[in-house]
N, CA, C and O of each residue as an XYZ file, in Angstrom:
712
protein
N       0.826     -1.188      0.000
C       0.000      0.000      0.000
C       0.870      1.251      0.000
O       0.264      2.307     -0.182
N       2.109      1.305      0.163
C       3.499      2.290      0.145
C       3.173      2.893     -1.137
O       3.238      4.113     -0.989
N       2.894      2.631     -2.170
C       2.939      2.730     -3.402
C       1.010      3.670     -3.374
O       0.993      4.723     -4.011
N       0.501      3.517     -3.123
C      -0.919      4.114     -3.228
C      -0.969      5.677     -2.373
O      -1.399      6.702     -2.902
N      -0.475      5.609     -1.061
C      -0.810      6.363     -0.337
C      -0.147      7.663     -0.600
O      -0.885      8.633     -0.770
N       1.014      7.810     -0.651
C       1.330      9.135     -0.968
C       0.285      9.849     -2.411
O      -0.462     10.768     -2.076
N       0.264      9.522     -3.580
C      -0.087     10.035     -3.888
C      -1.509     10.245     -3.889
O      -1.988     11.246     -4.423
N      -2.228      9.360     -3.321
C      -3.518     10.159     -3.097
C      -3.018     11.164     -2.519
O      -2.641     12.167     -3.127
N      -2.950     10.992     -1.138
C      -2.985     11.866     -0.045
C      -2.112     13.497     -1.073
O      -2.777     14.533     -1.067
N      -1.001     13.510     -1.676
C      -0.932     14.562     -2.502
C      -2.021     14.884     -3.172
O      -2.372     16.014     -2.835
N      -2.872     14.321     -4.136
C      -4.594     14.723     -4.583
C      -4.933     15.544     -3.586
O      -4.752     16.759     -3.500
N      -5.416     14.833     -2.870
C      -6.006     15.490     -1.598
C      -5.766     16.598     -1.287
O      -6.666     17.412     -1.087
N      -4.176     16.959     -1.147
C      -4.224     17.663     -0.507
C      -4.003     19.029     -1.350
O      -3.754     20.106     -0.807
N      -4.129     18.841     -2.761
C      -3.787     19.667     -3.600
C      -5.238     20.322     -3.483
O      -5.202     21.548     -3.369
N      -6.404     19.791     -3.488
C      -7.768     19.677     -3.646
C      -8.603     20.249     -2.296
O      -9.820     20.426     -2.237
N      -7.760     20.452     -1.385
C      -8.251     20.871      0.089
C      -9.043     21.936     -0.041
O     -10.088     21.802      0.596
N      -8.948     22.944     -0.622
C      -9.236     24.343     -0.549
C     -10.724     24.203     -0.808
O     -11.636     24.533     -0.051
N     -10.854     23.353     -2.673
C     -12.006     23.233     -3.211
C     -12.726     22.396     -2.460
O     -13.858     22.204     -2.904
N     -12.512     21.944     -1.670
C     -13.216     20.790     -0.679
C     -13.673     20.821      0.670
O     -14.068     19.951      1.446
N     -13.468     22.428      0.764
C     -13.775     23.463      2.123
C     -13.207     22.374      3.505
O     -13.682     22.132      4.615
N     -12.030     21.929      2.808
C     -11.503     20.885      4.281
C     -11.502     21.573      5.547
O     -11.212     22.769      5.538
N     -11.793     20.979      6.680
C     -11.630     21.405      7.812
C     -10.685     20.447      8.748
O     -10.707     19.219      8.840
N      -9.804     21.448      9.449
C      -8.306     20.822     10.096
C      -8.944     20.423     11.749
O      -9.488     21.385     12.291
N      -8.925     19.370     12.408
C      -8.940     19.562     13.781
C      -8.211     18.850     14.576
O      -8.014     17.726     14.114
N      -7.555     19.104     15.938
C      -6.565     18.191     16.504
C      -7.195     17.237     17.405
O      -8.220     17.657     17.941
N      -6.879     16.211     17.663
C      -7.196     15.382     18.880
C      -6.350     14.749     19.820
O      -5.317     14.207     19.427
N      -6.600     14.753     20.772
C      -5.621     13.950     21.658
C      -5.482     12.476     21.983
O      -6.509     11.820     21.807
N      -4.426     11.831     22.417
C      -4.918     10.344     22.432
C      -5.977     10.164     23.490
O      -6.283     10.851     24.464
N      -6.628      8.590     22.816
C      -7.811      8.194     23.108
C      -8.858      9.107     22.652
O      -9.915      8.896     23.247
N      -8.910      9.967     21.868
C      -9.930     10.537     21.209
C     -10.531      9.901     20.265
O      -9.772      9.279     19.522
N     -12.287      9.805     19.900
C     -12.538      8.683     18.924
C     -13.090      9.819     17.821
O     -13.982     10.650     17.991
N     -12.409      9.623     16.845
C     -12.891     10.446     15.720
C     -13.833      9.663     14.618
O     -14.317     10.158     13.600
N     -13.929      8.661     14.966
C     -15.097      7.995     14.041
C     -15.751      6.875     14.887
O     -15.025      6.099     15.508
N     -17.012      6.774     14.928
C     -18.147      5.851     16.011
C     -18.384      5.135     14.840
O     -18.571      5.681     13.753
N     -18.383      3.703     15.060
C     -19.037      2.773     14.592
C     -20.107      3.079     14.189
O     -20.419      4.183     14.636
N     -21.180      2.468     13.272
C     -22.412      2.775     12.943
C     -22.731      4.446     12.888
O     -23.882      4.801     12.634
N     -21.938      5.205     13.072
C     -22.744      6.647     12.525
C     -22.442      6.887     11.295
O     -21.495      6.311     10.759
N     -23.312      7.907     10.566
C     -23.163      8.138      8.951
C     -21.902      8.437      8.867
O     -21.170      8.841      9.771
N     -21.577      8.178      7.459
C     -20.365      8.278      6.484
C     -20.235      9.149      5.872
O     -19.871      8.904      4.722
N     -20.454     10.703      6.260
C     -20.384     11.322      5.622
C     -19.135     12.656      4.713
O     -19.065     13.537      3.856
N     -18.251     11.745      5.925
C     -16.673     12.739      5.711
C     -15.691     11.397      5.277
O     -15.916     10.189      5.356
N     -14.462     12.186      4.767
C     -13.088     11.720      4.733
C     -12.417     12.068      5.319
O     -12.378     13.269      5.585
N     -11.336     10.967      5.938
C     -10.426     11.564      6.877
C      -9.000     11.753      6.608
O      -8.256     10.868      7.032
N      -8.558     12.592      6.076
C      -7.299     12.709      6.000
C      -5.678     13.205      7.565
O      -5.309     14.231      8.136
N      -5.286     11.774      7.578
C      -4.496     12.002      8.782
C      -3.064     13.004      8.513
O      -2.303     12.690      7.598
N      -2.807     14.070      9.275
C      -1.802     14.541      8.812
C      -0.874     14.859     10.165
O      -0.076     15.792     10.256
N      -1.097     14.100     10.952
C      -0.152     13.658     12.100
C      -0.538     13.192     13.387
O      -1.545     13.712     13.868
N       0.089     12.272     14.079
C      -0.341     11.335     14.837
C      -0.323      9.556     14.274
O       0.384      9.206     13.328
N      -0.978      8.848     14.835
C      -1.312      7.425     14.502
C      -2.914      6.944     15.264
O      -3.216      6.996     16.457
N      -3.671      6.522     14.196
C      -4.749      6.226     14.906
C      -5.373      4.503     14.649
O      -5.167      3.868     13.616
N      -6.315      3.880     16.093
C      -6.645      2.856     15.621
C      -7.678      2.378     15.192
O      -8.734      2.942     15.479
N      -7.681      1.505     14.591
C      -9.345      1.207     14.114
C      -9.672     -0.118     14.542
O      -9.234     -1.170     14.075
N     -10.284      0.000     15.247
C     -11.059     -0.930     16.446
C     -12.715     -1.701     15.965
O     -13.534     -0.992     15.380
N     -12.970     -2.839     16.216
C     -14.188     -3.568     16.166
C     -14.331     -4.112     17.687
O     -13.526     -3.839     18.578
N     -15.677     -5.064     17.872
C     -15.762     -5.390     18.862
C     -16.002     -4.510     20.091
O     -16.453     -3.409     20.405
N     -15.313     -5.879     20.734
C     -14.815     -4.734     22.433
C     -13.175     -4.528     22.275
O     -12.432     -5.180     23.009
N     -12.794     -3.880     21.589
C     -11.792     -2.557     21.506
C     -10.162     -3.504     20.511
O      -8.968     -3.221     20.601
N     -10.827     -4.582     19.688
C      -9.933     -5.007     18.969
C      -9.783     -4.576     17.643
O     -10.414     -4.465     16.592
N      -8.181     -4.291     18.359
C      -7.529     -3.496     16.977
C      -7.276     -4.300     15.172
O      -6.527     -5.186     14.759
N      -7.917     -3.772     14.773
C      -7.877     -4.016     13.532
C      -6.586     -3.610     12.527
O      -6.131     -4.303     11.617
N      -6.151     -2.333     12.948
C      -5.457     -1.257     11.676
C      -4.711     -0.339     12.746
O      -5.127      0.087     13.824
N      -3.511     -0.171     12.132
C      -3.418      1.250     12.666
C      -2.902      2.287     11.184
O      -2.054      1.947     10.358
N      -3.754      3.682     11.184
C      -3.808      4.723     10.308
C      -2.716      5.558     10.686
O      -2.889      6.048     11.802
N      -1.315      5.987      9.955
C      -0.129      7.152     10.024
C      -0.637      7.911      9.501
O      -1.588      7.904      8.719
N       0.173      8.890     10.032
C       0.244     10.126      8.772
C       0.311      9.877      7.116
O       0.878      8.983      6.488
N      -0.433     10.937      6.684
C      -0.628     10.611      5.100
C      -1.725      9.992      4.343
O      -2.132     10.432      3.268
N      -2.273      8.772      5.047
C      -2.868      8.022      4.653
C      -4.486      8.691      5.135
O      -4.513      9.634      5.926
N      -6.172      7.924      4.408
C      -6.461      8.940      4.915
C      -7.157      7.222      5.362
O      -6.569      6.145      5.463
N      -8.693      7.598      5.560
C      -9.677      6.885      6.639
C     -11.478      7.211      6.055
O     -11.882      8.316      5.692
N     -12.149      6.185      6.095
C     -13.188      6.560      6.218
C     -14.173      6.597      4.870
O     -15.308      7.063      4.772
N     -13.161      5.803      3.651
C     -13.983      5.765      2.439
C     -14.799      4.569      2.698
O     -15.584      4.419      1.762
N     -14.907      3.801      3.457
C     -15.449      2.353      3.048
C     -16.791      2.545      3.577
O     -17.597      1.730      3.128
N     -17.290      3.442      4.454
C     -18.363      4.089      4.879
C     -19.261      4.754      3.746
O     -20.402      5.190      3.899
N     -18.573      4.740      2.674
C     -19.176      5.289      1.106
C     -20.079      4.493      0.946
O     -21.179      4.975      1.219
N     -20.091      3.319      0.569
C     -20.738      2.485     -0.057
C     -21.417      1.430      0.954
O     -21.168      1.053      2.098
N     -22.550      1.089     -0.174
C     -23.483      0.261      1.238
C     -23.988      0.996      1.720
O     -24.491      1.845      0.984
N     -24.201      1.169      3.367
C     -25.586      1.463      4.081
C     -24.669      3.321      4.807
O     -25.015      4.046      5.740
N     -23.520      3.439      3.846
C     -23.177      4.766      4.610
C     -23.089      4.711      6.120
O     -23.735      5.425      6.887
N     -22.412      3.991      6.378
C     -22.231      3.963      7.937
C     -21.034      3.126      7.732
O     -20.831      2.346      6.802
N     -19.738      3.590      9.433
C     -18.820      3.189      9.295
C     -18.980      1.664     10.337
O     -19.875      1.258     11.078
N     -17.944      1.249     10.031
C     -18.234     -0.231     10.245
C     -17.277     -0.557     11.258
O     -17.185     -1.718     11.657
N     -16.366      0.602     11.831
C     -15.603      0.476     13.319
C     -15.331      1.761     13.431
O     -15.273      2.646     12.577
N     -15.135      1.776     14.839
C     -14.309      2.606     15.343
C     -13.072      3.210     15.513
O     -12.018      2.578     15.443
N     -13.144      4.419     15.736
C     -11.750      4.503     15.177
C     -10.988      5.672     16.050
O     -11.661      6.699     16.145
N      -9.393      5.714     16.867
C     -10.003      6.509     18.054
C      -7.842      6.813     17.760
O      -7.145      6.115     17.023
N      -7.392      7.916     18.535
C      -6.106      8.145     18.422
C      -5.491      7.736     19.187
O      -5.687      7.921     20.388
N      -4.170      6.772     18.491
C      -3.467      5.925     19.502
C      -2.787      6.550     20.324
O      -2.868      6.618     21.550
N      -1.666      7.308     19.137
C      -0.967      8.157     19.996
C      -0.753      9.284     19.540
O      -0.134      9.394     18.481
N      -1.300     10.601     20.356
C      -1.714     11.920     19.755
C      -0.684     12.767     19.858
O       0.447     12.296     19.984
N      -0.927     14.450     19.815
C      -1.970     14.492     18.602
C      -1.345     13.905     17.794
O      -0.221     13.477     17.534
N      -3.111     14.037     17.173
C      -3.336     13.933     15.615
C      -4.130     15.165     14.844
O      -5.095     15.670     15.417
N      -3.768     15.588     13.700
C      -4.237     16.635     12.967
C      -4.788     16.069     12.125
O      -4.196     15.451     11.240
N      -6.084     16.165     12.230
C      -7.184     15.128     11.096
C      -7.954     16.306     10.107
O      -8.670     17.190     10.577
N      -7.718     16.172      8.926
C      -8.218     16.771      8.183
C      -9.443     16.664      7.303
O      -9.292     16.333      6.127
N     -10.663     16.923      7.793
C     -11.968     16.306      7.257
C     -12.576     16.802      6.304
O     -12.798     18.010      6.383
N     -13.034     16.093      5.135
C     -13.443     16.236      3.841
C     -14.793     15.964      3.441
O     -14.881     14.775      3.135
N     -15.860     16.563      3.319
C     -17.315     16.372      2.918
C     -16.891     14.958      1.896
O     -16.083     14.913      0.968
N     -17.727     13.916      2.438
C     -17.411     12.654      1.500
C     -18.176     13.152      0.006
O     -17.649     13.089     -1.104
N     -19.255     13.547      0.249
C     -19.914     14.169     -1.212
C     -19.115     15.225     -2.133
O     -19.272     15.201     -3.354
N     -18.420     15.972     -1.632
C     -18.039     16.821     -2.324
C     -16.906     16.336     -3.125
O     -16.676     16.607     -4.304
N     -15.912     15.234     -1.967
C     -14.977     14.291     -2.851
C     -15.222     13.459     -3.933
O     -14.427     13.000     -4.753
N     -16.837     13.277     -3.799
C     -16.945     12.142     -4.621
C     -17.263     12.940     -5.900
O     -16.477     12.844     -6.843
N     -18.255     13.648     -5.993
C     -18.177     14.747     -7.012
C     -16.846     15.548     -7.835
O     -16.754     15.929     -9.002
N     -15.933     15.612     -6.745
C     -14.233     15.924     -7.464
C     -13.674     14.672     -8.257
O     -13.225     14.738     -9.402
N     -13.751     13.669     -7.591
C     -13.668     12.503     -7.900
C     -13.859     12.385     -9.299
O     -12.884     12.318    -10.048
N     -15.370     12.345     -9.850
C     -15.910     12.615    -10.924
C     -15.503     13.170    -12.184
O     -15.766     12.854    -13.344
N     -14.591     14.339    -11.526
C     -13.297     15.271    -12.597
C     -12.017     15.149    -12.559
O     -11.384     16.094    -13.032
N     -11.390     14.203    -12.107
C     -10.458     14.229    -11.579
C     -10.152     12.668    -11.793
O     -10.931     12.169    -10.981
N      -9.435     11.538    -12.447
C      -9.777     10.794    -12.535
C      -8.634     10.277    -12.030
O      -8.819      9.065    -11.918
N      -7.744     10.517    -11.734
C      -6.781     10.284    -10.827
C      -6.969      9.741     -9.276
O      -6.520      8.747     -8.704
N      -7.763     10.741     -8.875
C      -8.635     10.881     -7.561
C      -8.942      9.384     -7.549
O      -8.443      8.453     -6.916
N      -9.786      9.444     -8.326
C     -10.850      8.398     -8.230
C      -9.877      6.776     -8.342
O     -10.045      5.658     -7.854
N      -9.144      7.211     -8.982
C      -8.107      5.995     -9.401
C      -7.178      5.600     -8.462
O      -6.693      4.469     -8.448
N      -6.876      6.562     -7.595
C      -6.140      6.638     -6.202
C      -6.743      6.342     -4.859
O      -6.213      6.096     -3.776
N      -8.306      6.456     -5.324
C      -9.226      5.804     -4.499
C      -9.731      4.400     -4.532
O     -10.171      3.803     -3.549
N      -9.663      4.067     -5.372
C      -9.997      2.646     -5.954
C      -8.818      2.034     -5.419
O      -8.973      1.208     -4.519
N      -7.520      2.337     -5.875
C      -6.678      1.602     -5.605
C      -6.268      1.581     -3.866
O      -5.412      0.730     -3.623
N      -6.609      2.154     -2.983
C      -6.328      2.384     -1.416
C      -7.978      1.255     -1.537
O      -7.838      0.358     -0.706
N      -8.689      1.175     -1.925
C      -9.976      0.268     -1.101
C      -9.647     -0.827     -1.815
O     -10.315     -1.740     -1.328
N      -8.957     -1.263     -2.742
C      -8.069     -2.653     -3.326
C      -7.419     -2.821     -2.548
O      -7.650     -3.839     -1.896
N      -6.267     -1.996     -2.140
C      -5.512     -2.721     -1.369
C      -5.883     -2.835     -0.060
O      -5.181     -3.608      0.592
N      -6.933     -2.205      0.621
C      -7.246     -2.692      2.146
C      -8.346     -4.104      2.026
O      -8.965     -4.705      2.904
N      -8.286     -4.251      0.942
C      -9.209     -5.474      0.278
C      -8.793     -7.082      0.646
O      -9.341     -8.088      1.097
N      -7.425     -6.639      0.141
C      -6.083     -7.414     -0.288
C      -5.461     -8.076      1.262
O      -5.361     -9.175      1.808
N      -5.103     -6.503      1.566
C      -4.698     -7.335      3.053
C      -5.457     -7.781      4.223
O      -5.020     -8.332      5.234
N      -6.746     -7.434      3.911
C      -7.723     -8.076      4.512
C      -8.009     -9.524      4.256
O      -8.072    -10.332      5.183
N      -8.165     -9.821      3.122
C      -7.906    -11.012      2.563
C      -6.528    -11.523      3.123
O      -6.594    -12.667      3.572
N      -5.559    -11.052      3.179
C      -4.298    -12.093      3.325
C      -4.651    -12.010      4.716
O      -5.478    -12.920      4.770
N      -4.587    -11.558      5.826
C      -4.927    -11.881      7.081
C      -5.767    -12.990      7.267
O      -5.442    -13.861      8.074
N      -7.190    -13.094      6.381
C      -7.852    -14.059      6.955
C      -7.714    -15.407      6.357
O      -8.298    -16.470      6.567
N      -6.246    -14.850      5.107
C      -5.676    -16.287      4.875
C      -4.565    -17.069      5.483
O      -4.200    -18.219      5.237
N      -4.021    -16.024      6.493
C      -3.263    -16.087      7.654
C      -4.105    -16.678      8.512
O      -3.604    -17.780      8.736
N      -5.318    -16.546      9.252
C      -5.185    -17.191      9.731
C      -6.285    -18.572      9.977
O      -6.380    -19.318     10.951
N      -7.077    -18.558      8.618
C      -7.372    -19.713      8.337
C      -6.307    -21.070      7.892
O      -6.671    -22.244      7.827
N      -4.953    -20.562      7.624
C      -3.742    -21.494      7.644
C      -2.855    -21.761      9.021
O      -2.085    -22.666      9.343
N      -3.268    -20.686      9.616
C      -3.049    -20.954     11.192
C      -3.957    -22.253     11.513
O      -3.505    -23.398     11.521
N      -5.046    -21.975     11.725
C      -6.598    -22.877     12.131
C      -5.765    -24.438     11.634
O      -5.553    -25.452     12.299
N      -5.417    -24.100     10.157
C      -5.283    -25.823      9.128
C      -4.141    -26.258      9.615
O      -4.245    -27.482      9.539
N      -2.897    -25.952     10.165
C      -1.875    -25.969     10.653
C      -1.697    -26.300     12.218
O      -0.732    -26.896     12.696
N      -2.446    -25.964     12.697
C      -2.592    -26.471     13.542
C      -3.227    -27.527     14.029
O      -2.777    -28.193     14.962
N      -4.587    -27.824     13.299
C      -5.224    -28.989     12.957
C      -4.502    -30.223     12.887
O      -4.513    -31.221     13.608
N      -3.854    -29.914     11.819
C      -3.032    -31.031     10.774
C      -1.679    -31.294     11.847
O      -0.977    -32.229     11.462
N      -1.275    -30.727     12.926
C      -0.063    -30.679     13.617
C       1.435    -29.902     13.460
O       2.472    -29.967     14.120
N       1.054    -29.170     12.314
C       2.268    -28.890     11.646
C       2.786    -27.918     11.917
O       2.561    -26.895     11.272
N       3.658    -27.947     12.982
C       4.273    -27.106     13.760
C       5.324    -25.770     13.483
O       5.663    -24.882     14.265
N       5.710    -26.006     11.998
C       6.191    -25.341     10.954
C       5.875    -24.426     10.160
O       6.588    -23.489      9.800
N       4.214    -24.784      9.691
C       3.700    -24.369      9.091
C       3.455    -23.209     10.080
O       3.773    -22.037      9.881
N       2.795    -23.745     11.261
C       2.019    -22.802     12.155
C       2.642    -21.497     12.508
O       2.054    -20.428     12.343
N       4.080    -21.624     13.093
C       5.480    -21.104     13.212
C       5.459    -20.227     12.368
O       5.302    -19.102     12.844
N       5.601    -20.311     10.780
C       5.465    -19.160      9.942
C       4.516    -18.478      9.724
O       4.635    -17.339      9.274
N       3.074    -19.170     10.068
C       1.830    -17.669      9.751
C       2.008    -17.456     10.943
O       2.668    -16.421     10.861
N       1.863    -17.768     12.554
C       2.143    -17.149     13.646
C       2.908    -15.568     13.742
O       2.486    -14.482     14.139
N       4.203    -16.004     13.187
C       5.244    -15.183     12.876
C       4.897    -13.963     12.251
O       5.253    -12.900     12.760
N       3.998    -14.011     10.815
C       3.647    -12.988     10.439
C       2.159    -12.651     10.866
O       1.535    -11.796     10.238
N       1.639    -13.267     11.846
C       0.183    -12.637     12.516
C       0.469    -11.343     13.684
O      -0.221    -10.399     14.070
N       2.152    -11.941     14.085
C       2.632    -11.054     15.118
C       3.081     -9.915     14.862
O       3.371     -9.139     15.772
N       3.238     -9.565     13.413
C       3.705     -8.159     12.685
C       2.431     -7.598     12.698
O       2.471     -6.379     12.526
N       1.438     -8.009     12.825
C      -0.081     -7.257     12.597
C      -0.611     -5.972     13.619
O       0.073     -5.361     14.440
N      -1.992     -5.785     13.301
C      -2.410     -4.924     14.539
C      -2.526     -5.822     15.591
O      -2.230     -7.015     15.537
N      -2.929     -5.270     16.471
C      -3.345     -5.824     17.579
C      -3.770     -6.890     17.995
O      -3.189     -7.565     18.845
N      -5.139     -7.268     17.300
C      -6.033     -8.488     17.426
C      -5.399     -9.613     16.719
O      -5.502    -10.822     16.923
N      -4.651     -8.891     15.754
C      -3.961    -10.180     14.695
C      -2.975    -11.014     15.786
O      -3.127    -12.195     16.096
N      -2.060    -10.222     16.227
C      -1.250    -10.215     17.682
C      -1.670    -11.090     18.559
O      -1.123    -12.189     18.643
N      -2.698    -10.738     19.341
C      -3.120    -11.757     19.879
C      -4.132    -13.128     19.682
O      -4.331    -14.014     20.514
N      -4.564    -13.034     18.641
C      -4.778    -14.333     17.625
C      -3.797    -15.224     18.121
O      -3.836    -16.173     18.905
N      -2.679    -14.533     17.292
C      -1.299    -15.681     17.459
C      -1.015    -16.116     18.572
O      -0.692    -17.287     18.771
N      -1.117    -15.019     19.668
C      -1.091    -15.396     20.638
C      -1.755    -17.142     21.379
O      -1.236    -18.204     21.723
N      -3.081    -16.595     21.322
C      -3.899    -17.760     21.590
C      -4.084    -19.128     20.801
O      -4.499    -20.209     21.219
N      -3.466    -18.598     18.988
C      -2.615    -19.956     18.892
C      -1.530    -20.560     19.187
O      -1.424    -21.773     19.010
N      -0.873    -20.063     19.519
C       0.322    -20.744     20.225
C       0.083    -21.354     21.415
O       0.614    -22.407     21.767
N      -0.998    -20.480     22.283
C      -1.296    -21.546     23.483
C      -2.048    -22.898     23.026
O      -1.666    -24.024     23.344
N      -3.081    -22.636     22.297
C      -3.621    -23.922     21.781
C      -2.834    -24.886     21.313
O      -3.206    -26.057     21.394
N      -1.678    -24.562     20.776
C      -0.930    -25.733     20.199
C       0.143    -26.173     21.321
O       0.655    -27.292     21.272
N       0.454    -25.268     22.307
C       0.953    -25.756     23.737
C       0.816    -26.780     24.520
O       1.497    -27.721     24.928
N      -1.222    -25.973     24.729
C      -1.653    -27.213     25.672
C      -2.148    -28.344     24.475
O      -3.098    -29.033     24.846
N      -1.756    -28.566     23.413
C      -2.438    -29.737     22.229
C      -1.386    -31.003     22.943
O      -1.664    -32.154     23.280
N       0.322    -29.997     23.020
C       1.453    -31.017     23.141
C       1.498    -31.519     24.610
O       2.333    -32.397     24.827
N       0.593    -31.025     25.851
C       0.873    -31.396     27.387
C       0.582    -32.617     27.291
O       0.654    -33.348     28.279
C-alpha cells in the first residue's frame, strides 16, 4: 500500500481548498469515528497514529500520517463499520465532505483511481490476514508445527487483534502437546 498512499494523499491535498476541508486536533484516546454513525466525511491524517477498532476494543489497523480513513463508509448502508479513536496523539485530522470528494472525484480521474486503488488494497490485506489465519486454524489442525510457526510469525507483525490471535494460537498448540 506504500505505493498508493502518498499520492492520493498529494490529490487530496492539492484539492483541500475546493473541498472546504476542515483541520482539527485530537488527543490520544480521542474517537474520531463511532461505529455505525453516517459516512459522511473523509479523513485525511496529517499527524499522529490512529486505531481502528471492532468489537470490544480489537484493533484491527493502525492509520499514520498521510494516509487517509473513512472511504469504506461510502458504499453500502453509509455507515462506518468500526471505530476509530487516536493511539498516539496528537493527531491533525483533516476532514473532507465525503460528497463533495466524490463529485471531485468525478473530474479528476486520478482521484478516483487513487481511491480505488487504497480500497483494493485494504481489500487485499484483509484477505491475506484471513488467509493467515485460516492457515493458522489448518496448521494447527493437521499438527504442523512449521507451518504454524510461519503464519504465527507474520500474525505477530499485525495490529493488535492479529497479535493476539497468534497469541492464543500458540497456546492452543501448547496445551495440544501437554
Amino acid at each position: 500500500m506504500a505505493g498508493v498512499q502518498p499520492r492520493l494523499s498529494e490529490l487530496l491535498v492539492t484539492h483541500l481548498k475546493e473541498l472546504k476541508a476542515v483541520s482539527q486536533l485530537y488527543d490520544s484516546g480521542d474517537v474520531v469515528i463511532e461505529k455505525q454513525k453516517n459516512a459522511d466525511e473523509i479523513l485525511l491524517v496529517m499527524s499522529g497514529e490512529l486505531s481502528v477498532e471492532i468489537g470490544l476494543q480489537r484493533e484491527l489497523a493502525r492509520v499514520k500520517a498521510g494516509e487517509m480513513l473513512g472511504e469504506m463508509g461510502l458504499s453500502g448502508n453509509n455507515r462506518h463499520c468500526a471505530t476509530v479513536r487516536v493511539h498516539r496523539g496528537p493527531a491533525e485530522i483533516i476532514r473532507v465532505n465525503a460528497d463533495a470528494l466524490l463529485r471531485l472525484a468525478l473530474f479528476d480521474g486520478d482521484l478516483a483511481l487513487e481511491m480505488l486503488a487504497l480500497t483494493s488494497a485494504r481489500c487485499k490485506q484483509g484477505n491475506r490476514l484471513i488467509t493467515l489465519l485460516l492457515d493458522s486454524i489448518q496448521a494447527l489442525s493437521e499438527g504442523n508445527a512449521i507451518e504454524l510457526q510461519t503464519c504465527l510469525n507474520q500474525l505477530q507483525a499485525e495490529a493488535g487483534c492479529f497479535r493476539t490471535a497468534a497469541k492464543q494460537l500458540a497456546g492452543i498448540e501448547e496445551r495440544c502437546h501437554q
